[in-house]
Every structure is written in structure tokens, then in C-alpha cells.
VEXFI-617485 format. One record per residue (C-alpha): residue number from 1; x, y, z. Coordinates in nm, 2 decimals. Layout:
<nodes>
> i:x:y:z
> NUM:X:Y:Z;
...
</nodes>
This chain:
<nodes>
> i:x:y:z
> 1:9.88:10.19:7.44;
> 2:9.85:9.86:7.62;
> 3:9.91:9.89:8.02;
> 4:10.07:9.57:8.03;
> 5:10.43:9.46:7.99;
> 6:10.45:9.09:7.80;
> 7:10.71:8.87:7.88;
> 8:10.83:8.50:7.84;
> 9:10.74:8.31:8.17;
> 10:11.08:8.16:8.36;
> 11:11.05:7.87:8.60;
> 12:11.02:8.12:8.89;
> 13:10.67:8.25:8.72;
> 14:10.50:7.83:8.73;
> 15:10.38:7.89:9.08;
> 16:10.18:8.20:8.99;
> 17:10.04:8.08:8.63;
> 18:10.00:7.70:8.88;
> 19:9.73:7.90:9.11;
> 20:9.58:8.08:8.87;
> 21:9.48:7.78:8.74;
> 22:9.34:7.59:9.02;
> 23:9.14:7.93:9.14;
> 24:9.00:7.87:8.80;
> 25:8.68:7.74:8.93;
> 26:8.55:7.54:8.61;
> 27:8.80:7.37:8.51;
> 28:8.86:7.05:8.80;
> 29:9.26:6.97:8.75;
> 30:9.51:6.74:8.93;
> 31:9.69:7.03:8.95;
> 32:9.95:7.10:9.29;
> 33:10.00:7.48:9.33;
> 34:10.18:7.38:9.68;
> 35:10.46:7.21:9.47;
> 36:10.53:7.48:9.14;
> 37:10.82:7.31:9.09;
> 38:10.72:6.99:9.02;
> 39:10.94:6.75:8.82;
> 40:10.60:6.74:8.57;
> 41:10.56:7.09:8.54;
> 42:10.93:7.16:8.51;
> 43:10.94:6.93:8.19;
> 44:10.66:7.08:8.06;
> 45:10.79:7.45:8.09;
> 46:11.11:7.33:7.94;
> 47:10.93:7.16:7.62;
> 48:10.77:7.47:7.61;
> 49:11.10:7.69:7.60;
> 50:11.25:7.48:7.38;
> 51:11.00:7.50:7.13;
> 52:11.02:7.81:6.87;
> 53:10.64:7.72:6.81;
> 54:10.55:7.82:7.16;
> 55:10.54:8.10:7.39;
> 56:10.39:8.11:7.75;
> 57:10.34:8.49:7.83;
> 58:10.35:8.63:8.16;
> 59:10.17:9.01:8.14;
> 60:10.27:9.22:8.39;
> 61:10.11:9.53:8.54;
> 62:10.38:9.85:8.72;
> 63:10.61:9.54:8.75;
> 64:10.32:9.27:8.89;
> 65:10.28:8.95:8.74;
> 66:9.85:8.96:8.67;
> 67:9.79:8.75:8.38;
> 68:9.96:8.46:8.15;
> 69:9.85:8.31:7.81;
> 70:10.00:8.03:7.58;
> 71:10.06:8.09:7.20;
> 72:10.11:7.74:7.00;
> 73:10.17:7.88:6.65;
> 74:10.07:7.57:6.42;
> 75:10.17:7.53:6.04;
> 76:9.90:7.41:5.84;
> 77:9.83:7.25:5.47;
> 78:9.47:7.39:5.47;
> 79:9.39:7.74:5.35;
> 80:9.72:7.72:5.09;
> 81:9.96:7.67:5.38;
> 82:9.84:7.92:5.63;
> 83:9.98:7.90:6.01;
> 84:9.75:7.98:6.28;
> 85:9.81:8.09:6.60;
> 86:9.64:7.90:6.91;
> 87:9.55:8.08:7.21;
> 88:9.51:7.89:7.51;
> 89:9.52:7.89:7.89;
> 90:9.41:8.26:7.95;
> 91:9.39:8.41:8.28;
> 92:9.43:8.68:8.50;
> 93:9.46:8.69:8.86;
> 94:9.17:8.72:9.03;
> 95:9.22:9.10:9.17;
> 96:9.29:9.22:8.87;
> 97:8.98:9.06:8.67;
> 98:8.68:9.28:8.47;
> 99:8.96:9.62:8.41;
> 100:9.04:9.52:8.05;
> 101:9.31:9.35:8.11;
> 102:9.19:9.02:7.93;
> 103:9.15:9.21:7.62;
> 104:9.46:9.33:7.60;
> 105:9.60:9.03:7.65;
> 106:9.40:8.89:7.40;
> 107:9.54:9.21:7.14;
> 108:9.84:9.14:7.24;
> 109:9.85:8.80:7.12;
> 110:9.65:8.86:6.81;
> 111:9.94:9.12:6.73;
> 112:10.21:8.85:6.85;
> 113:10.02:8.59:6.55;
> 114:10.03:8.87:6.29;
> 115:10.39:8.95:6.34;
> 116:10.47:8.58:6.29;
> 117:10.27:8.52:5.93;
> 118:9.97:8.38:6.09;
> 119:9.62:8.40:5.89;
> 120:9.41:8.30:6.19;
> 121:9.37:8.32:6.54;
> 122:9.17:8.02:6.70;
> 123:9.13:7.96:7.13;
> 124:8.81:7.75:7.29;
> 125:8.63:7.81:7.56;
> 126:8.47:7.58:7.79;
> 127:8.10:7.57:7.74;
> 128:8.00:7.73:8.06;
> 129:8.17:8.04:8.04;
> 130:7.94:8.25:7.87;
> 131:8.02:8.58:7.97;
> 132:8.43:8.44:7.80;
> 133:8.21:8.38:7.51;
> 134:8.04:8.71:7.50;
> 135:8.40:8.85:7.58;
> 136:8.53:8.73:7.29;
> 137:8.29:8.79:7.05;
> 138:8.33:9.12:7.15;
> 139:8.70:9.10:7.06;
> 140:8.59:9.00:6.71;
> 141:8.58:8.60:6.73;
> 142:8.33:8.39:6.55;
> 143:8.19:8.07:6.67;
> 144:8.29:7.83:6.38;
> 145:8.37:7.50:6.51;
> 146:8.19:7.28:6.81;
> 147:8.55:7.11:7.00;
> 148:8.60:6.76:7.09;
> 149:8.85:6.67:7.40;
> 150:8.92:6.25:7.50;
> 151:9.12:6.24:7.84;
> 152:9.39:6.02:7.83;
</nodes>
């Protein structure tokens, strides 16, 4: 029995998934966690919403906001029509890190693509986090596929 309550983010939740972001110290972002409620990050939120295809997860512990994910579920003509299920943006508040709450985020999401008809569950990694990679392997993920990102 997970520990965690799931829950759709609201607009009241971008400043906490905002900083946990930018304490992410790989990833170098533009990112403003003084101003949550920027007009950029309020568009994206509502795109988000709006979408049936896309969930952004806030996962609570005794009532806490600790972690947040984002499913894309993505149709597919490869592997006779199959829909995936795209995990990205994972993280959990700093306090709260190495307890197992990551893989039960990660569970829950799996179950969340199941429930939903998906035949695979995909997320990358960046390349220097090798103890997420080890994490995940853990979890049951194969490395399969080497990514490509172009900034626009």
C-alpha cells in the first residue's frame, strides 16, 4: 500500500513543482521560482489541463505536497497501434529524497499507463545521473534507446 496520496496539480501547486525544479542541480533552466505564476507557466499548466493526454501529478505525503511527475500518454502506429505512456519531470522535494518515495511514484504511474491501455512505459534520464539510472533499472526499465534533444 503506497504512502502517497496522487493528485492532479492546480495552479496553486506551480510554485512548489517551479522549485523543485531549479533545486534540481543538473538540469541549468531559465526557470523563475520567485514568479510561480508566471503568464508562461500559467499557459503551460492550462495546455496541460486541457489535454486528456496529460496529467501532471502532485504526490502527497499525511497531506504534504513531496513529489510531482508528468504522464503524456502518446498513441502510436508502431507495435500494431500500442499507446505508451511517457514519464517525465520526476522529482521529489529534497527532504523527502532516498525513503522510496520515487519508486512509488514511479509504480504509481506505471499503474496509471496500464489502467489507460498502454503497452509501454518509456522516461529518459539525463546522462549524469547514474544513481536515476541504477534506480530505474531497479524498477524494471531497460536501456533501449540513446535520446537526442535540439534547443529551440
Amino acid at each position: 500500500m503506497s504512502r502517497l496520496n496522487f493528485r492532479d496539480a492546480t495552479p496553486d501547486d506551480l510554485g512548489f513543482i517551479v522549485r523543485l525544479i531549479v533545486d534540481d542541480s543538473v538540469v541549468a533552466t531559465n526557470d523563475r521560482p520567485d514568479e510561480p505564476q508566471h503568464p508562461r507557466y500559467l499557459a503551460a499548466f492550462e495546455a496541460i489541463a486541457a489535454d486528456p493526454n496529460q496529467r501532471l501529478i502532485i504526490a502527497e505525503l499525511d497531506g504534504e505536497a513531496v513529489g510531482t511527475e508528468q504522464l503524456s500518454f502518446i498513441p502510436g502506429i508502431n507495435r500494431l497501434g500500442e499507446w505508451r505512456c511517457l514519464i517525465e519531470a520526476v522529482h521529489i522535494a529534497p527532504q523527502h529524497r532516498n525513503k522510496g518515495l520515487g519508486g512509488e511514484m514511479i509504480g504509481w504511474a506505471i499503474a496509471e499507463a496500464r489502467a489507460r491501455g498502454c503497452g509501454l512505459v518509456q522516461l529518459t534520464s539525463n546522462k549524469q545521473r547514474l544513481d536515476a539510472h541504477r534506480f530505474y533499472e531497479r524498477l524494471g526499465f531497460k536501456r533501449s534507446h540513446e535520446g537526442f534533444k535540439l534547443a529551440l
